[in-house]
C-alpha positions as CSV (number, residue, x, y, z in Angstrom):
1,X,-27.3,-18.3,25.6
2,X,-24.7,-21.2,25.9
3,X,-21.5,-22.0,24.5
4,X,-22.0,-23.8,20.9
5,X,-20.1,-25.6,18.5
6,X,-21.7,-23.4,16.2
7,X,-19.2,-20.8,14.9
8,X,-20.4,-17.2,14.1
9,X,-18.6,-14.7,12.6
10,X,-18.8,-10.8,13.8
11,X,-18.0,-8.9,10.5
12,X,-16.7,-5.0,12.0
13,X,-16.6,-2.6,9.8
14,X,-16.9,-0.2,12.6
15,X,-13.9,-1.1,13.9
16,X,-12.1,-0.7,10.4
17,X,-13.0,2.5,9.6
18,X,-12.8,4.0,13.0
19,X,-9.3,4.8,12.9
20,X,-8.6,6.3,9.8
21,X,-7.2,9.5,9.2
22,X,-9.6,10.6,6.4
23,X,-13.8,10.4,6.6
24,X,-15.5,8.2,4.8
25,X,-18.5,9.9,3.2
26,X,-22.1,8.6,4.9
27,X,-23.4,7.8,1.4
28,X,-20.1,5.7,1.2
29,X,-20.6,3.9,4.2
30,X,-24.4,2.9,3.7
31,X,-23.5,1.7,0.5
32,X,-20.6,-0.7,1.8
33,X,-22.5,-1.5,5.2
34,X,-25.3,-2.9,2.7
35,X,-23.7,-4.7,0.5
36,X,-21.8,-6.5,4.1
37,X,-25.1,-7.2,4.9
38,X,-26.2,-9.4,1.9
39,X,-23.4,-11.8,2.3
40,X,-24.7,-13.5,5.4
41,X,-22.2,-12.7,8.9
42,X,-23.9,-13.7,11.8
43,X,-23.5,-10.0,13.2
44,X,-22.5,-6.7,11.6
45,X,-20.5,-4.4,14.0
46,X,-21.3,-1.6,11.5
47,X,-21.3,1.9,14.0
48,X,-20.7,3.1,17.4
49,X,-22.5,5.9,19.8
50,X,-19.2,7.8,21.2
51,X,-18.6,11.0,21.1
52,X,-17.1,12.8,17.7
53,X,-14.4,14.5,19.6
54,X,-12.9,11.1,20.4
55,X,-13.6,9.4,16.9
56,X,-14.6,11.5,14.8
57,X,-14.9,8.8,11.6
58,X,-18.3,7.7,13.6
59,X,-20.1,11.0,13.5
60,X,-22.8,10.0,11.1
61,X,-23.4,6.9,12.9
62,X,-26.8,7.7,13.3
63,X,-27.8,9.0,10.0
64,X,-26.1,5.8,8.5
65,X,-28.0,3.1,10.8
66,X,-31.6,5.1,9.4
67,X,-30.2,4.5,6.1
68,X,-29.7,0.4,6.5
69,X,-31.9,-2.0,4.6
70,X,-31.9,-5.3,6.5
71,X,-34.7,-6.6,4.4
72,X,-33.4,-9.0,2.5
73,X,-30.5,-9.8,5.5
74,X,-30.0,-12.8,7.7
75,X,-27.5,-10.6,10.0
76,X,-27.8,-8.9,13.0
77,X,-26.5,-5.7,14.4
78,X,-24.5,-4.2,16.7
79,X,-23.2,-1.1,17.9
80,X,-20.4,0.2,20.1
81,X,-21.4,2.5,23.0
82,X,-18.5,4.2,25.8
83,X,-21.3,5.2,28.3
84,X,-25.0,5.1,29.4
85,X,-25.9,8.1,27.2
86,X,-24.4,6.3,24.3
87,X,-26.4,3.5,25.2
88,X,-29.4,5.3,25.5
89,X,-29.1,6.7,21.8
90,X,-28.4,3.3,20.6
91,X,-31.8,1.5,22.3
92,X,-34.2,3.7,20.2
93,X,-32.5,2.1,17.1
94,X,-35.1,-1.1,15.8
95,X,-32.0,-1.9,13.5
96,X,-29.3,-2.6,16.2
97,X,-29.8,-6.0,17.8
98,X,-26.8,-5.6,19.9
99,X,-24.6,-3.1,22.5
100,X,-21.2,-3.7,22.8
101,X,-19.5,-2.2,25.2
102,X,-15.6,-2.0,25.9
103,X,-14.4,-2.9,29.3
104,X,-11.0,-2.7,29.9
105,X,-9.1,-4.8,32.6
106,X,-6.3,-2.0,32.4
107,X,-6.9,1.1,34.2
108,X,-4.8,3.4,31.8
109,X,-6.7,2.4,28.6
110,X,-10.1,2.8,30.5
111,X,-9.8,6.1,31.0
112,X,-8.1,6.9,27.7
113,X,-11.3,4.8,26.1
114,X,-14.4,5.7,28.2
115,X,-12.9,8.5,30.3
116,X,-14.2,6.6,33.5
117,X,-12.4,4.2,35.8
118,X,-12.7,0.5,35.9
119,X,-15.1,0.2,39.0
120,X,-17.0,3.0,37.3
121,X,-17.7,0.6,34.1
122,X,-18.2,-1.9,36.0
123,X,-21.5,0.2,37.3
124,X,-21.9,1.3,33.6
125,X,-22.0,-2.5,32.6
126,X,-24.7,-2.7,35.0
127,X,-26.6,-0.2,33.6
128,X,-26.5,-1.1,30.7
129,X,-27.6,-4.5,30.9
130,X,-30.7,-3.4,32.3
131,X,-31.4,-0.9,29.9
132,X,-30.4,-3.9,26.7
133,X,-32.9,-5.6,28.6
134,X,-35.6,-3.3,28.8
135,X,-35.1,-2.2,25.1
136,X,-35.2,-6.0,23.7
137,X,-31.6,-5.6,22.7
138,X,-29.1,-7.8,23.9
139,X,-25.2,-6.7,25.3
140,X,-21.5,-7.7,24.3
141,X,-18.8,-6.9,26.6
142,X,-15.5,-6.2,24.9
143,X,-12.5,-7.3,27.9
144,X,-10.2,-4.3,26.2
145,X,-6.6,-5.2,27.3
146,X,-7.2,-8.9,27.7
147,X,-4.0,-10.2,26.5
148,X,-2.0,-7.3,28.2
149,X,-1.3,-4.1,27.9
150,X,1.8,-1.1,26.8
151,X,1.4,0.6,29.6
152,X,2.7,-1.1,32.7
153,X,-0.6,-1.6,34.2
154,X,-0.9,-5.0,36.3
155,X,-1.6,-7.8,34.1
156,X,-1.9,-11.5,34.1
157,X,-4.5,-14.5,33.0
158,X,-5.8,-14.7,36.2
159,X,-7.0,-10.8,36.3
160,X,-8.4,-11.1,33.1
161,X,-10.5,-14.2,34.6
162,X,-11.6,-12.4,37.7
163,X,-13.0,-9.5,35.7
164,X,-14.8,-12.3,33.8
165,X,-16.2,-13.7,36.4
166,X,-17.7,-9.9,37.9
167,X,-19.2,-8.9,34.7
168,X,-20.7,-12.7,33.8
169,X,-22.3,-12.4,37.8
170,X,-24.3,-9.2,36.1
171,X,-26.0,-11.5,33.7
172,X,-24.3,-10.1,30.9
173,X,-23.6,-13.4,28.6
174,X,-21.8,-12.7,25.7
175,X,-18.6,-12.1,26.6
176,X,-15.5,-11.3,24.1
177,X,-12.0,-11.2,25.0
178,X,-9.8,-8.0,22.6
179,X,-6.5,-8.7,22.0
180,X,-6.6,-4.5,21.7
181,X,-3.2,-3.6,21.0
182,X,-2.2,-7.3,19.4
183,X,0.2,-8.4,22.2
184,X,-1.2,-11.7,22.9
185,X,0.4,-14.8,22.3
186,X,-0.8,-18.4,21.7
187,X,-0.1,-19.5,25.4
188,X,-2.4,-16.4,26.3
189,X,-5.3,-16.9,24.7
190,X,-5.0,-20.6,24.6
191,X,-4.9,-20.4,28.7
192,X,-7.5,-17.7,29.3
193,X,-10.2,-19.0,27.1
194,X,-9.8,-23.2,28.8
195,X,-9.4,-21.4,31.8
196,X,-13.1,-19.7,31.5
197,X,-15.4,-21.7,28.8
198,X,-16.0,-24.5,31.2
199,X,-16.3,-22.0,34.6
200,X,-18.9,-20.3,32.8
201,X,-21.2,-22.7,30.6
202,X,-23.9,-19.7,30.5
203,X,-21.5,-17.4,28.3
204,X,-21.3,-16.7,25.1
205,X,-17.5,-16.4,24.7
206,X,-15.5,-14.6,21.5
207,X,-12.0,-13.5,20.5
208,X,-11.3,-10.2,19.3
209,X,-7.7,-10.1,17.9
210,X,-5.8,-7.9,16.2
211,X,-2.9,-9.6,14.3
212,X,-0.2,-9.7,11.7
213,X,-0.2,-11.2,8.7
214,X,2.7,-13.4,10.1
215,X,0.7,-14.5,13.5
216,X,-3.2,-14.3,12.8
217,X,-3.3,-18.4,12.2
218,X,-1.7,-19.4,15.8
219,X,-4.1,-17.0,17.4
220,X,-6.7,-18.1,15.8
221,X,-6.0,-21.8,16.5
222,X,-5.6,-20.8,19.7
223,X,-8.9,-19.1,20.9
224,X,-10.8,-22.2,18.5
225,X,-8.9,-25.3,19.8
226,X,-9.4,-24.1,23.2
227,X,-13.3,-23.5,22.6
228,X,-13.5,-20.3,21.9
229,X,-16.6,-20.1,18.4
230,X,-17.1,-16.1,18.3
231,X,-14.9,-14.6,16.2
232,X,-14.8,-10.7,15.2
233,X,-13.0,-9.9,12.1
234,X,-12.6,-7.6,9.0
235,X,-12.6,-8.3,5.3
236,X,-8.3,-7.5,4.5
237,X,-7.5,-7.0,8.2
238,X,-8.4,-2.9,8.1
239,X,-8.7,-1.1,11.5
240,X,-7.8,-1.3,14.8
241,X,-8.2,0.5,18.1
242,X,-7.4,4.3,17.7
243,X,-7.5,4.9,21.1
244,X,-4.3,2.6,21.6
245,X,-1.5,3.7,20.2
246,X,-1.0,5.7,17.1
247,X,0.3,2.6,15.1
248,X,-2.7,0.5,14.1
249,X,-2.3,-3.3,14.8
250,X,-4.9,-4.6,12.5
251,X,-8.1,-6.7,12.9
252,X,-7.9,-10.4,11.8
253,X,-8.8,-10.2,7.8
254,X,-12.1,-12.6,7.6
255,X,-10.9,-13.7,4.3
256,X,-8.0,-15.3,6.3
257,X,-11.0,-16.7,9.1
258,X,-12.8,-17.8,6.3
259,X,-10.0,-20.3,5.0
260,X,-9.1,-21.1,8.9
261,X,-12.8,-22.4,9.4
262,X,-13.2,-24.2,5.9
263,X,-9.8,-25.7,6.9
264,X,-11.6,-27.0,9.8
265,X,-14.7,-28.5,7.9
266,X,-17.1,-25.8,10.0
267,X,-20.5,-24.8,7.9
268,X,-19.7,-20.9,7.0
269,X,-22.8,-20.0,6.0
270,X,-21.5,-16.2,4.4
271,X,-22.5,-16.3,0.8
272,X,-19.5,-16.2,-0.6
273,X,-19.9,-14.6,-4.0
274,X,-21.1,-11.7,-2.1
275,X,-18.2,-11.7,0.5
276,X,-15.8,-11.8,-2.6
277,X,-17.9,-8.3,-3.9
278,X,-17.0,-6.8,-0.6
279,X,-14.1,-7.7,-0.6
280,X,-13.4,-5.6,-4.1
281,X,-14.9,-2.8,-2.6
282,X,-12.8,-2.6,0.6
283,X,-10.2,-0.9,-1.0
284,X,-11.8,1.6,-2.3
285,X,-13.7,2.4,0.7
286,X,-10.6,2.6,2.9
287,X,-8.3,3.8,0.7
288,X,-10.3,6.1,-2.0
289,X,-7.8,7.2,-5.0
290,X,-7.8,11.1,-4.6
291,X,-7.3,13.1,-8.1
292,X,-5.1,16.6,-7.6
């Protein structure tokens, strides 16, 4: 898998419901996962095998990925794992097409995320990769912390490349870089991703960022002008990493992608009649009106 001009979009639901406060019912989820899956993403980041301690809105991940009908779907899928036996769970899925995996460049968050070190992921990558292999399923690794980080942990471009270039000598080729707590700035991304597209023609490179409503367009620009044609994103910018902080800094809205790309003339193949369903629905998924 190369670098394309083709764009895809990485619809995560996963992400946006993995941090609220209140669960969303399974039935509730299916439904909404399967109506995502009619309008057309490239890739549906709809669950994630972690443990229910840690985020407990995933519980049902399994029940709900049994409950998927991809038969009248163009889209792949993908779920999160934090460790081998995650991964292991995931494999003996025939819906999920992809593992993603969060690797973070920042010590602190690596342990607070997968409760292991960084040299330890870097094993767990590994393993991994072999076992995506074996299982005809293919691997995404999240850089978590690419942009920076809150917590004083060593940080610059050139770490975030080096990292890069360790996991990419694995094999792994699909690559995305999280702006996980939303602290990157245009100069950031715009440097990182110039700096490794052309190193490494073999990778599959995307942009995970979390954004404002006042910022999401320069970031975007950013990670596209500079290459960068993987983008993750979710319909009105709900979710965010609830392992980083305790305020939220939300995904990129795909609505606001959408426009971005059709400003730029790319093909967006998402059925749009069906997106603007979804997107009607969001609300009421994330924020259901309780009655006293």
């Amino acid at each position: 898998m190369t670098n394309s001009d083709t764009v895809k979009i990485i619809e995560c639901p996963r992400d946006a419901m993995q941090g609220l406060h209140h669960f969303i019912p399974t039935a509730g989820k299916v439904n909404y996962l399967n109506e995502l899956l009619l309008a057309g993403f490239d890739v549906l980041d709809a669950g994630s095998f972690v443990s229910p301690k840690a985020i407990p809105q995933m519980r049902d991940t399994a029940e709900v990925f049994k409950k998927l009908d991809l038969s009248e779907s163009n889209s792949e899928v993908l779920a999160i794992v934090a460790n081998v036996r995650g991964g292991e769970d995931a494999v003996q899925f025939d819906e999920i097409n992809y593992l993603g995996f969060p690797f973070s460049i920042s010590e602190t968050f690596q342990q607070r995320n997968t409760n292991s070190s960084i040299e330890s992921s870097l094993v767990t990558v590994e393993k991994l990769h072999s076992l995506s292999i074996s299982h005809h399923k293919k691997l995404v690794v999240y850089i978590s912390m690419a942009f920076g980080n809150p917590y004083g942990d060593i940080w610059n471009a050139d770490v975030a490349s080096v990292w890069v270039e360790k996991i990419a000598g694995l094999g792994v080729n699909i690559i995305a870089l999280a702006d996980t707590v939303g602290v990157a700035n245009e100069n950031d991304i715009s440097y990182l991703f110039n700096s490794i597209i052309p190193t490494f023609s073999s990778v599959e490179f995307g942009a995970h960022l979390h954004c404002t409503a006042s910022n999401w367009k320069s970031k975007v620009d950013a990670a596209y002008m500079a290459g960068c044609r993987r983008f993750d994103a979710a319909l009105k910018g709900y979710g965010g990493c609830p392992m980083a902080d305790d305020e939220l800094v939300g995904n990129l809205a795909t609505e606001n992608l959408l426009y971005y790309l059709k400003e730029k003339n790319e093909i967006i193949n998402v059925n749009m009649d069906q997106f603007n369903k979804c997107l009607m629905m969001a609300d009421s998924v994330f924020n259901p009106v309780t009655t006293a």
